[in-house]
C-alpha positions in Angstrom: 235.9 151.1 14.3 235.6 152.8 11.0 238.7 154.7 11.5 240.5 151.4 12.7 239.2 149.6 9.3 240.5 152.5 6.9 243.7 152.1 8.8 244.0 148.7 7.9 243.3 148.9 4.3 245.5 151.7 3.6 248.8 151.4 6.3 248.9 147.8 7.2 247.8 146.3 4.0 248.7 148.8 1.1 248.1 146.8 -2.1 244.5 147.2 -1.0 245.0 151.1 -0.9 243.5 153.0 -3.8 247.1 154.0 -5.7 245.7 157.1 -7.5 242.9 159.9 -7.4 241.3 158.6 -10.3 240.8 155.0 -9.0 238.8 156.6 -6.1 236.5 158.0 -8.9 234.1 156.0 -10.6 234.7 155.4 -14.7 231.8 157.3 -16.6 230.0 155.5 -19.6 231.6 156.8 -22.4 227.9 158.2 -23.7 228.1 160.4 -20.4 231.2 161.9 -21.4 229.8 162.6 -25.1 227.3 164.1 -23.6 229.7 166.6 -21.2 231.6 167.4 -24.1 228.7 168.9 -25.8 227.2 171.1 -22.9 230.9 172.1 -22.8 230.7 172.9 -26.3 227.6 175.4 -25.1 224.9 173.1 -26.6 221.3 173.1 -24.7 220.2 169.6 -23.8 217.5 169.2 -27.0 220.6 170.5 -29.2 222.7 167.6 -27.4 220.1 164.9 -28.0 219.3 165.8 -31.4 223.1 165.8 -32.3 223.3 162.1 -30.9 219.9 161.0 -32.3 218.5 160.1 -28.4 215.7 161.5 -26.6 216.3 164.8 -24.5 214.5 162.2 -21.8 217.4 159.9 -22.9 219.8 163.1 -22.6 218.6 163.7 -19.3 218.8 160.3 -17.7 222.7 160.0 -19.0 223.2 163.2 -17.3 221.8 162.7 -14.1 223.5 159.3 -13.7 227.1 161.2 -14.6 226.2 163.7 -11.9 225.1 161.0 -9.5 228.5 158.6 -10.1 230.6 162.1 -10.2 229.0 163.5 -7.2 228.1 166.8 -8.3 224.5 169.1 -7.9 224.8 170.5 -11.4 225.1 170.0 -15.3 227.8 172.7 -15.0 229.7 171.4 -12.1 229.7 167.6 -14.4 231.5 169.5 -16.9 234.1 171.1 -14.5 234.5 167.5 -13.1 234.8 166.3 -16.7 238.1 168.6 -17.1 239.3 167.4 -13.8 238.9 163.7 -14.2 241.0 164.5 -18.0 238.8 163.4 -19.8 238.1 167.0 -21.3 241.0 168.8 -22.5 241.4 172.5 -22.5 241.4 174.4 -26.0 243.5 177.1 -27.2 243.4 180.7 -25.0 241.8 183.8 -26.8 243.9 186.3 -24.1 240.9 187.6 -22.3 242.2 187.7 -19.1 242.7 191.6 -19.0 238.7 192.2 -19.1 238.2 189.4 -16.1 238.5 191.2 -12.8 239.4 189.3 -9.4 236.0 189.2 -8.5 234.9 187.7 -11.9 237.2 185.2 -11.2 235.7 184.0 -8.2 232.3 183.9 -9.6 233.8 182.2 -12.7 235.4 179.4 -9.6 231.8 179.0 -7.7 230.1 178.6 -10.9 232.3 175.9 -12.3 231.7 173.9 -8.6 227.7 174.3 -9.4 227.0 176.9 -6.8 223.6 178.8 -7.2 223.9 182.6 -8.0 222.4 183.5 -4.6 225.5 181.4 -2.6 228.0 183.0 -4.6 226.9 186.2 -3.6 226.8 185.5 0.0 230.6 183.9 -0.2 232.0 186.9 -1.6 229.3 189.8 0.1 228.3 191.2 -2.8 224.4 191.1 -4.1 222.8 188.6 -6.5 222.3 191.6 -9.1 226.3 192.0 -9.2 226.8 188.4 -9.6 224.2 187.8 -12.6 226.1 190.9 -13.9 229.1 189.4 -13.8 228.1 186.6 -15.4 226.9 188.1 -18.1 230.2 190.1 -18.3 231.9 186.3 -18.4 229.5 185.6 -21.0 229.6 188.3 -23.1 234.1 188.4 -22.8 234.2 184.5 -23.0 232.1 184.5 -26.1 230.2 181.4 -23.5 226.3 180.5 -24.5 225.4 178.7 -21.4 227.0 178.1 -17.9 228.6 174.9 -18.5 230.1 176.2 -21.8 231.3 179.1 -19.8 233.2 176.8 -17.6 234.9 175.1 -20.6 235.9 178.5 -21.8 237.4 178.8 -18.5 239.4 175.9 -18.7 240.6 177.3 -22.1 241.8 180.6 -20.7 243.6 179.0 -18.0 241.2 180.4 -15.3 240.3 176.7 -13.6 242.5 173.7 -12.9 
């Protein structure tokens, strides 16, 4: 029946059809997306509330409501969503793709999703000690002070989309 229902909406009566991707996403509170900017920026969450004069309660609370409406498991996934909804732009490239291996590059691609270290190294068979490595390597090449600003910075470099 559900099936039949969807069918309905979207083939037989199409103005009722979502039109775009972003209308199937819900809008965030403009706070919320202050607040993603600023982890993207690499800023803890008491640096983030002190900035905006809130609480890092208050902090808190916006972000878990952005990562419920956005439905992702992580602070670092929200800002990865942030870039993909647009409402995060990508800043100028520093050329650092030569030091990122392939490898790298997949960690850098689970990390931005919010996977724990421990999944990522059972997707690509390699051991938790060589993914922490190689995020620290990311890091430390990216110039990154926290995972979500280490996702930004791989929005910059061209290495997400």
């Amino acid at each position: 029946m559900a099936l039949l229902d969807q069918w309905v909406r979207t083939e037989r009566l199409p103005s009722l059809a979502p039109q775009s991707d972003s209308e199937l996403r819900p809008a965030l509170h403009p706070r919320q997306v202050t607040i993603g900017r600023l982890y993207a920026e690499g800023l803890s969450t008491a640096a983030v509330a002190a900035r905006l004069y809130l609480s890092v309660e208050t902090v808190k609370s916006h972000t878990a409501s952005a990562r419920g409406l956005t439905a992702v498991r992580s602070t670092t996934a929200l800002v990865h969503e942030l870039y993909l909804q647009g409402e995060l732009r990508r800043g100028t490239a520093t050329g650092v793709s030569a030091l990122v291996s392939p490898r790298q590059r997949a960690v850098l691609g689970f990390t931005a999703f919010g996977d724990p270290q421990a999944a990522i190294g059972k997707a690509l068979g390699v051991s938790l000690e060589v993914v922490k490595a190689d995020v620290r390597a990311l890091r430390s090449a990216f110039g990154a002070t926290s995972p979500s600003h280490l996702v930004a910075r791989g929005w910059d470099e061209r290495f997400l989309c």
